[in-house]
C-alpha positions in Angstrom: -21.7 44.5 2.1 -23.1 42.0 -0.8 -22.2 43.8 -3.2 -18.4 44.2 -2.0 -18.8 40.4 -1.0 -19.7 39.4 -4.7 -16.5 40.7 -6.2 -13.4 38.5 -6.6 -11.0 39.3 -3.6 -7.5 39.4 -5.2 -4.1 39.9 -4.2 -0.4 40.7 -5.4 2.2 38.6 -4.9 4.5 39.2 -2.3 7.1 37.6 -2.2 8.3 33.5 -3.8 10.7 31.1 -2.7 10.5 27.8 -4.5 6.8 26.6 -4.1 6.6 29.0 -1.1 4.4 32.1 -2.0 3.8 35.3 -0.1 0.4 37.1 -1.1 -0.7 40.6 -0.2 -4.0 41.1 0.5 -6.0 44.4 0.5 -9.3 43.8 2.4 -10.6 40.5 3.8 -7.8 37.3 3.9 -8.8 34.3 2.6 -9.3 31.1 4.9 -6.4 28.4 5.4 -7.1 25.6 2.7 -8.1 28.4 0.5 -7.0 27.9 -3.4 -5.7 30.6 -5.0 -5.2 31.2 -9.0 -2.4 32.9 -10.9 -0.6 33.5 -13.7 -2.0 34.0 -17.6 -4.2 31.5 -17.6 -4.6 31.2 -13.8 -2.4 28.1 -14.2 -0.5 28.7 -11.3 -2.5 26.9 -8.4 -1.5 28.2 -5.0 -3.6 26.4 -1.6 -3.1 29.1 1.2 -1.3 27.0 4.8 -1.0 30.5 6.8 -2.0 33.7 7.9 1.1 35.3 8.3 -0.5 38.9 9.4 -3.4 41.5 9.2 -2.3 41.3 5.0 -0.4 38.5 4.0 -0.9 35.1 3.4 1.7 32.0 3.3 0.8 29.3 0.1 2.6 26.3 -1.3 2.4 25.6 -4.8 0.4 23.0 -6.1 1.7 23.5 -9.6 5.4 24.6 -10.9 5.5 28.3 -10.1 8.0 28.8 -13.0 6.9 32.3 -14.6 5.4 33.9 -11.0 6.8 37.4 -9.7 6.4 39.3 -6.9 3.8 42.0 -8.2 1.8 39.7 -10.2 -1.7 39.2 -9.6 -3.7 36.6 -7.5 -7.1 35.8 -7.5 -8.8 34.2 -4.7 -11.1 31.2 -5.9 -13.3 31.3 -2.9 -13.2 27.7 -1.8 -10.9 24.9 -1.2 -9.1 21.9 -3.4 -12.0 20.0 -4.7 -12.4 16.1 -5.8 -14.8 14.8 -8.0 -17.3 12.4 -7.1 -19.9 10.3 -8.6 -19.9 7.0 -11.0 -18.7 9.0 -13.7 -14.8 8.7 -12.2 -14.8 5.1 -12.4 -13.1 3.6 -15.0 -10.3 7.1 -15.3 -7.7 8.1 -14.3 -7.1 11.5 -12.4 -4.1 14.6 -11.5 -4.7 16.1 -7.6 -7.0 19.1 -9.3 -9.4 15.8 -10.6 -8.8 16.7 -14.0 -8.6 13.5 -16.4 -5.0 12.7 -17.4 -6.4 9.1 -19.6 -6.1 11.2 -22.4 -10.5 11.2 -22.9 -12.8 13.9 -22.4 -13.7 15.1 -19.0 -16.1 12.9 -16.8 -19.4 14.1 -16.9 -22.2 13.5 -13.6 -19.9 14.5 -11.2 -20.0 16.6 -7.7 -17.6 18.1 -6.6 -16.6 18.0 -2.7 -13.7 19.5 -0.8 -10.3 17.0 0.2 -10.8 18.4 3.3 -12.8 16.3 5.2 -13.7 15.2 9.3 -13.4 11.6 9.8 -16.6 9.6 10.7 -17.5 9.7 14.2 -16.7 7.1 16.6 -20.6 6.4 17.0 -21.1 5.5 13.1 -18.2 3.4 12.8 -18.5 -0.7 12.9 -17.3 -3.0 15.6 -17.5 -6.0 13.7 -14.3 -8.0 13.0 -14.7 -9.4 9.6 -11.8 -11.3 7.5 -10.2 -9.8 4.1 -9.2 -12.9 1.6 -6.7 -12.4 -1.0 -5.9 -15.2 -2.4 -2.2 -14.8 -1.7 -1.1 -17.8 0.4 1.0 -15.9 3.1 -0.5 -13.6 3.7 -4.3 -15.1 4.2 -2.1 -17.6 6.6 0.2 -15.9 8.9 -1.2 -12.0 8.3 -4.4 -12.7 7.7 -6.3 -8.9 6.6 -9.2 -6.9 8.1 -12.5 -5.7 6.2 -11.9 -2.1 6.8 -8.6 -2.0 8.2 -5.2 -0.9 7.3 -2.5 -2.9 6.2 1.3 -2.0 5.3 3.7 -3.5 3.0 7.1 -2.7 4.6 10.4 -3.0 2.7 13.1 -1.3 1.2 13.4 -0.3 -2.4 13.2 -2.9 -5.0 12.1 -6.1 -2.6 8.1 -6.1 -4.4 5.9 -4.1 -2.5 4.3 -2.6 -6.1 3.5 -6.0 -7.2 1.7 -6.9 -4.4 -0.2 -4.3 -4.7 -1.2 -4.6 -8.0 -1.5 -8.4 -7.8 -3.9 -7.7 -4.9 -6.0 -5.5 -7.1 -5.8 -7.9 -9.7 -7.0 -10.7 -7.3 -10.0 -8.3 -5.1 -11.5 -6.9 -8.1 -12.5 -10.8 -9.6 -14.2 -12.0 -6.6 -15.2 -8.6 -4.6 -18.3 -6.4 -5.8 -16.8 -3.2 -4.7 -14.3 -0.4 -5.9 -10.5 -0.4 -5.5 -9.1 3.5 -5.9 -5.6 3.3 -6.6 -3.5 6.5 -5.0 0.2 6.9 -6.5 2.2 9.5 -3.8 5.4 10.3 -5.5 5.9 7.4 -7.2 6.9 6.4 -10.6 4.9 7.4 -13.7 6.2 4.7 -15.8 4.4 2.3 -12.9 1.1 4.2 -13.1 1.3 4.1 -17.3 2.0 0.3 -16.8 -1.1 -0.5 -14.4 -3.7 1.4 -16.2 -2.8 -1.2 -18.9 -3.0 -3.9 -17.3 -5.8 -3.3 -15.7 -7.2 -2.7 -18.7 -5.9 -5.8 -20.4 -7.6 -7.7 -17.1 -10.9 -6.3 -17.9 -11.1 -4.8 -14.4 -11.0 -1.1 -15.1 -14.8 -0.3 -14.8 -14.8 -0.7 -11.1 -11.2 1.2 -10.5 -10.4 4.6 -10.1 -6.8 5.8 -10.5 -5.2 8.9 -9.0 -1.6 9.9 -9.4 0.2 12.7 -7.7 3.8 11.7 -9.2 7.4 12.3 -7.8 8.5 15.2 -10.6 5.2 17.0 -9.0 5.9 19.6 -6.5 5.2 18.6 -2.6 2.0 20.6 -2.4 1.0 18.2 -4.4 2.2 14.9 -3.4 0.7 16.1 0.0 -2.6 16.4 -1.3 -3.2 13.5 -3.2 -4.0 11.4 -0.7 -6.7 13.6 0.8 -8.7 13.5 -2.6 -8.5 9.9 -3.2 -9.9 9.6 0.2 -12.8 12.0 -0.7 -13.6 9.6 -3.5 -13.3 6.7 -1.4 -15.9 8.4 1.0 -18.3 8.8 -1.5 -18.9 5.1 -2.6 -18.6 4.5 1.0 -21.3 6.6 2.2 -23.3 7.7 -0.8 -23.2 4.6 -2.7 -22.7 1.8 0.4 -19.9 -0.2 -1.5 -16.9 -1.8 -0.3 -13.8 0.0 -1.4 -10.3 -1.2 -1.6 -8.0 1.9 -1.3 -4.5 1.1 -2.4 -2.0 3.4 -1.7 1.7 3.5 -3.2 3.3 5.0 -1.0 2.6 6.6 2.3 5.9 7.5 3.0 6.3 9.5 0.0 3.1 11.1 1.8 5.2 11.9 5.0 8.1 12.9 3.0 5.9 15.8 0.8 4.5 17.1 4.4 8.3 17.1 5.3 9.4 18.8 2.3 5.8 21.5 2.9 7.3 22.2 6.4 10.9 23.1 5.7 9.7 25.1 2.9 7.8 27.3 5.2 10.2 27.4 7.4 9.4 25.3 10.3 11.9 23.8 12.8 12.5 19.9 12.3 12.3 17.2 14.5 13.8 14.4 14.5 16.2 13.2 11.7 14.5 16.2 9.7 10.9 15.1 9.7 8.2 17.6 10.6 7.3 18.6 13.8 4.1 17.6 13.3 4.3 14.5 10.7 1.9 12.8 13.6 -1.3 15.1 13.1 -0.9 14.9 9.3 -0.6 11.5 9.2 -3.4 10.6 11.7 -5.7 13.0 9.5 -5.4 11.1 6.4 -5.6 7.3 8.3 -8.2 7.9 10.5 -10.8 8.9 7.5 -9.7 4.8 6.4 -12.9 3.2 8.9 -15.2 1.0 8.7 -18.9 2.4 9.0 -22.8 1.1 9.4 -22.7 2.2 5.4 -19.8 0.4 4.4 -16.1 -0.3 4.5 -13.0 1.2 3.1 -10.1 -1.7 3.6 -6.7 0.2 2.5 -3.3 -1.5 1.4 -0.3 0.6 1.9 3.2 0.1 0.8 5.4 1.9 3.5 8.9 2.9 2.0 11.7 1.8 4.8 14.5 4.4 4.6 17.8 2.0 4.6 15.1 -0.8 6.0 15.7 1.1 9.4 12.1 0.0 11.2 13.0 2.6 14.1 13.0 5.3 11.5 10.6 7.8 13.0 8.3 7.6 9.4 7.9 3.5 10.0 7.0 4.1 13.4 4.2 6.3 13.1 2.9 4.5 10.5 2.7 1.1 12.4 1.0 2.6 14.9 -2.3 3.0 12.4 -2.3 -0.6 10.9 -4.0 -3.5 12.2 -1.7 -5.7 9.6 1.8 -5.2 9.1 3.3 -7.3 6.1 7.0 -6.9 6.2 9.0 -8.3 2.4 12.7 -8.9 3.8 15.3 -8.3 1.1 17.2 -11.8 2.3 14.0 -14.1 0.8 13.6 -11.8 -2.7 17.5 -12.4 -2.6 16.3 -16.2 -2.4 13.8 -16.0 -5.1 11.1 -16.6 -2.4 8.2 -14.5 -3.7 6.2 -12.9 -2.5 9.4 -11.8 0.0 7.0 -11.6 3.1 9.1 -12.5 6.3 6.4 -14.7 8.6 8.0 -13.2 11.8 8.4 -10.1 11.7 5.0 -9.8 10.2 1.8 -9.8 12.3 -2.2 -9.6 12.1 -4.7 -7.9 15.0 -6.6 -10.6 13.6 -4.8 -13.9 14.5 -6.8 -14.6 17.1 -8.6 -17.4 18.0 -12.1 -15.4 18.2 -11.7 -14.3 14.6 -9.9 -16.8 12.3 -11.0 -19.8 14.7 -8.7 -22.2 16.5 -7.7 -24.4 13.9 -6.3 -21.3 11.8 -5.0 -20.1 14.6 -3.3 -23.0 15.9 -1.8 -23.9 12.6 0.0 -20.7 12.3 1.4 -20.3 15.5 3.2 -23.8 14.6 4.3 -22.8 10.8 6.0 -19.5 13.0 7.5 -21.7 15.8 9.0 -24.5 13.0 10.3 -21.1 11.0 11.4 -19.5 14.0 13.4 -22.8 14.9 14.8 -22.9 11.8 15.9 -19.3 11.7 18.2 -20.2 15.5 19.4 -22.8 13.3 20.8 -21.6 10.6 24.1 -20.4 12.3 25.0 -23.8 13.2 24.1 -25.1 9.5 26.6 -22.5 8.3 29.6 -23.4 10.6 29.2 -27.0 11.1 26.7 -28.4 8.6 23.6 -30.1 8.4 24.9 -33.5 9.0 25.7 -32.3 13.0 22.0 -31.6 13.7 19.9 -33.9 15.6 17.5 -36.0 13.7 14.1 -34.0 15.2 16.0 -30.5 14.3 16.7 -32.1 10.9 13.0 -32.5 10.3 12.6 -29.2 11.2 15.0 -27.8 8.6 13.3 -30.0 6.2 9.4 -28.9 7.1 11.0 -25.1 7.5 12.4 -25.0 4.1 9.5 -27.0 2.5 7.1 -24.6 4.0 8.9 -21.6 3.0 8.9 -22.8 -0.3 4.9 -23.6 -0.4 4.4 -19.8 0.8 5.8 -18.9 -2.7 2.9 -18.0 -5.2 3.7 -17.0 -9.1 1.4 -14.0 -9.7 -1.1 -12.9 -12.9 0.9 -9.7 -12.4 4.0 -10.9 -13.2 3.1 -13.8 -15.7 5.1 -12.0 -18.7 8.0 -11.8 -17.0 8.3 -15.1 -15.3 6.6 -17.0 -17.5 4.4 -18.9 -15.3 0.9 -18.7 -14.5 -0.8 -17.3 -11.8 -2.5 -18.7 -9.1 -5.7 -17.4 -6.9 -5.8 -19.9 -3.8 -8.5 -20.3 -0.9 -7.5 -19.8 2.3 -8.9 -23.8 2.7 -6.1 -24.9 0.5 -3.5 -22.6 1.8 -4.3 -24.6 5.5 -4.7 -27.8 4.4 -0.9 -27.8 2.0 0.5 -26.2 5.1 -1.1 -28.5 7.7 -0.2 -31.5 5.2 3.5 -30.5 5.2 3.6 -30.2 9.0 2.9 -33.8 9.2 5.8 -34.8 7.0 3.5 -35.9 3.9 5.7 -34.7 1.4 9.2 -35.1 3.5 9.9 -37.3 0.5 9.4 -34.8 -2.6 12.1 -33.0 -3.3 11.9 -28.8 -2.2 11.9 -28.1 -5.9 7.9 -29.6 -6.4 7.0 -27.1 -3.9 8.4 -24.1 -5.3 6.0 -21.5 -7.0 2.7 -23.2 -6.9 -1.1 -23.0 -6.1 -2.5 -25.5 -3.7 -0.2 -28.8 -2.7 -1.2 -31.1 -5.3 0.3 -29.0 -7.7 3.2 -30.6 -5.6 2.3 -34.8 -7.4 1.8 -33.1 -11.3 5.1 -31.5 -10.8 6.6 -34.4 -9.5 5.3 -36.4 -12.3 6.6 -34.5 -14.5 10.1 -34.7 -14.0 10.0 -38.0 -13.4 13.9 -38.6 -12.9 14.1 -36.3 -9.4 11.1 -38.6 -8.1 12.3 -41.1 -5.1 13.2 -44.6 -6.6 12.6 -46.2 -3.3 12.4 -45.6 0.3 15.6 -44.6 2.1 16.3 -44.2 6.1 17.2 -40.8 5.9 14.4 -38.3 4.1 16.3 -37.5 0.5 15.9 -33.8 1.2 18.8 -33.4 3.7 21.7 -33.9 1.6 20.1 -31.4 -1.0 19.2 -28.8 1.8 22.8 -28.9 2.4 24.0 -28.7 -0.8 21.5 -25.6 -1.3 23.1 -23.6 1.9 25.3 -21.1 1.5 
């Protein structure tokens, strides 16, 4: 029985459709999550989904099966897709199979552990509710992160969510002592060729890992992807008890690779097309994201919005994982309002009073309320004018449009192309411009001083230096209304 055991088990091909293969087996099948080899140079990579029958197996392709026929050869590797681990991968950049695609030699003191992976139980995980900074005024504010949670960047296509990300990165990786992996699902290589360089322009690269499963790749692999940047999460987690920062761009290309998996084998869609069972594929990659005794893995996800529809079946099982969710509305990057994070339809499990305290807490419940006044608002400013508000509502439009100008932030990440440099602010600034503005303190400055910097007193050096905008002397009415008008459309 050895003896048989130790020979390789191989099969013929069967049958291929696209990146759905059909392989004949003789003897013994080989187990779901199997990897199977073909081709030449066994270049073909094939991961085994099915067990059609007493015979045959049902693959997807990991790899273009350009050159495969039924007939040819298939040799069963004898274990699943593996990752590698270990503090050799920091620093590189990686393909789905783990092989190095930085164009230097392989890494060497690595293990190598299967993609496949349980998630921790609920007795190791941590109850604690600890605070994520980033630097990044609104959202350390009004959406305020958790250490070991999930959060999602919602928006359409082209409203930012990539440079948050990478601006986040860019921000964690100065001040935090762990390791930020950085999964690309079916996105852009041009973005991934773009962030290894700056990364390694920053200096920051020794404590990254990069992982790229791009959009020309086949689903099979898009769908993996995620699984093994996850197993190398897990390992500084557990092995090494390090904080990691798992950024991933972009889950819904995730959902959309499953989708694409399922039609090709031929399973009946749900709704709008997805996969009947988009839910249990999802929930297996987002529940390995937890916070355990050993360590923490915080995750940042940009979440793709098909036609910004929120009730899109895709958005709504992926709210349900997050305890953040940090909207970018295409009305404010139409503005020039960046980052284009909308304060209400964004939210935080962790704006409570327990766990930012009450003075946090209190603060941003009345920056929402003043936005969320100004928002009813705006109808009337756009029929009638400014002119027919009420004095109080017209210090609300002014403190509204000050503080939505304050919440701008020009980014490190984006320095070459805006020309301005960015800003890292404390969460202690970020309260006390907004609590300052609140109380009318700078109902005199014109909107401009607060656009697109750090903490308020930026607001005086800019003022100062353009002199001619600055107030000559006091006036009844605050000089901002007229210009708010003027600035409506």
């Amino acid at each position: 029985m050895s003896g048989r055991d130790d020979k390789p088990n191989t099969g013929v091909v069967a049958s291929v459709r696209g990146s759905v293969v059909d392989v004949a087996f003789g003897q013994r099948l080989p187990p779901v999550h199997s990897l199977l080899r073909a081709g030449a140079q066994q270049q073909i990579v094939l991961e085994v989904l099915a067990q059609q029958d007493a015979q045959r197996v049902r693959c997807i392709a990991l790899t273009s099966t350009q050159g495969l026929a039924r007939g040819d050869v298939v040799a069963d590797s004898g274990g699943p897709l593996k990752a590698p681990v270990g503090k050799g991968i920091l620093s590189r950049m990686f393909d789905v199979f783990g092989q190095a695609i930085d164009r230097m030699p392989a890494p060497t003191d690595v293990q190598w552990r299967s993609v496949h992976r349980a998630p921790p139980p609920l007795v190791q995980r941590s109850t604690r509710s600890e605070i994520f900074q980033t630097g990044i005024k609104a959202i350390d504010v009004l959406v305020p992160l958790e250490r070991g949670g999930k959060a999602g960047l919602f928006g359409g296509a082209g409203v930012g969510k990539t440079v948050l990300l990478t601006e986040m990165i860019h921000n964690m990786i100065g001040h935090h002592e762990g390791v930020s992996i950085f999964c690309g699902i079916g996105e852009r290589c041009r973005e991934g060729e773009e962030l290894y360089h700056e990364m390694q322009q920053a200096g920051v690269l020794e404590s990254m890992v990069m992982i790229f499963g791009q959009m020309n790749e086949p689903p099979g692999s898009r769908f993996r992807v995620g699984h093994a940047a996850l197993t190398m999460a897990e390992y500084f987690r557990d092995d090494e008890h390090r904080d990691v920062l798992l950024l991933i761009d972009n889950i819904f290309r995730f959902i959309q690779a499953g989708s694409e998996v399922s039609g090709l084998m031929g399973q009946m869609p749900s709704r709008l097309g997805y996969q009947p069972t988009m839910g249990t594929e999802l929930s297996g990659l987002e529940e390995r994201i937890a916070n355990t005794e050993a360590g923490a893995i915080t995750s940042i996800q940009a979440v793709y919005v098909p036609a910004d529809d929120f009730t899109d079946p895709a958005a709504v099982h992926t709210f349900s994982h997050l305890s953040a969710s940090i909207v970018l509305s295409r009305s404010r990057a139409s503005e020039g309002l960046y980052p284009a994070i909308d304060p209400l339809q964004s939210n935080s499990k962790m704006a409570t009073p327990g766990i930012v305290g009450e003075r946090h807490y209190a603060l941003a419940q009345q920056i929402r309320h003043t936005l969320a006044q100004y928002d009813e608002l705006k109808d009337i400013i756009s029929m009638l004018g400014l002119e027919q508000l009420s004095p109080e509502d017209r210090k609300v439009v002014a403190r509204a449009r000050r503080l939505e100008r304050f919440l701008t932030q020009p980014f490190f990440t984006t320095e070459q192309f805006t020309g301005m440099k960015g800003r890292l602010v404390s969460l202690e600034d970020a309260l006390d411009g907004c609590e300052r503005i609140l109380h009318d303190e700078f109902k005199d400055f014109p909107e401009s001083t607060l656009y697109m910097i750090g903490a308020i007193d930026k607001a005086k050096d800019k003022l100062k230096a353009t002199p001619s905008r600055a107030p000559a002397a006091p006036v009844p009415q605050p000089r901002p209304v007229p210009e708010a008008a003027a600035d409506e459309p």
